[in-house]
N, C-alpha and C positions, 0 to 999 in steps of 0.2 A: 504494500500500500504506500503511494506516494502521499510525500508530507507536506504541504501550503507553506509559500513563504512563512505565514504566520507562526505555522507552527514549528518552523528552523528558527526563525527567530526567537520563540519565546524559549527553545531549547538551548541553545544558546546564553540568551541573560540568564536563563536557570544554570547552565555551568560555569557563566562566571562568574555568579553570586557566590555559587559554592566551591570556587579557586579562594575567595578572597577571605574564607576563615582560617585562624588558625589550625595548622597541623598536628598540635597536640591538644588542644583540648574545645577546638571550634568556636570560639568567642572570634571576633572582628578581627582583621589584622592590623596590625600598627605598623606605619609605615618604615619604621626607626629598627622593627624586630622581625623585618618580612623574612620570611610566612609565617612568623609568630607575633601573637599577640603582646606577649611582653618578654622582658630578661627572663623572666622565672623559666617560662615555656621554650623562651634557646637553651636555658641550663639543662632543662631536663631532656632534651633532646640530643644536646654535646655529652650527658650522662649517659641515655642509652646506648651512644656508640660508643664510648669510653668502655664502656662496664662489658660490650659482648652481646648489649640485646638485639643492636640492628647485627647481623653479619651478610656478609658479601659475600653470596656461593664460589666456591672454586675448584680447583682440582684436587682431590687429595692425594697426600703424599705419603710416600711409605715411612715408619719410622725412622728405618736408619739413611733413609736422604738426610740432608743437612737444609734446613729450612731458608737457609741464605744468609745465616750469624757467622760471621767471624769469630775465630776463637779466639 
């Protein structure tokens, strides 16, 4: 089923309403902490990568490769 201008358009401002909240906890975004709403919500999002909760798929490796440290 084709969709009316109208209806790309309102599709549309409906996704970039919902670009413009924060990414952790959905409130407004401020412009100062884009695409977060405030310091708190950058902290805890620099916290979830810090800590191991976002992770980056990759290849894994055997144990006894060396993971790229210098000894």
């Amino acid at each position: 089923m084709a969709r009316t201008p109208q209806q790309r358009a309102e599709a549309k401002a409906a996704a970039a309403a919902e670009r413009k909240t924060c990414a952790i906890c959905g409130k407004p975004r401020d412009p100062r902490y884009d695409p977060f709403c405030s310091k708190r919500c950058a902290d805890v999002d620099l916290h979830r990568w810090l800590s191991g909760v976002y992770v980056v798929p990759g290849a894994p490796t055997a144990p006894d490769e060396p993971d790229g440290e210098e000894a």
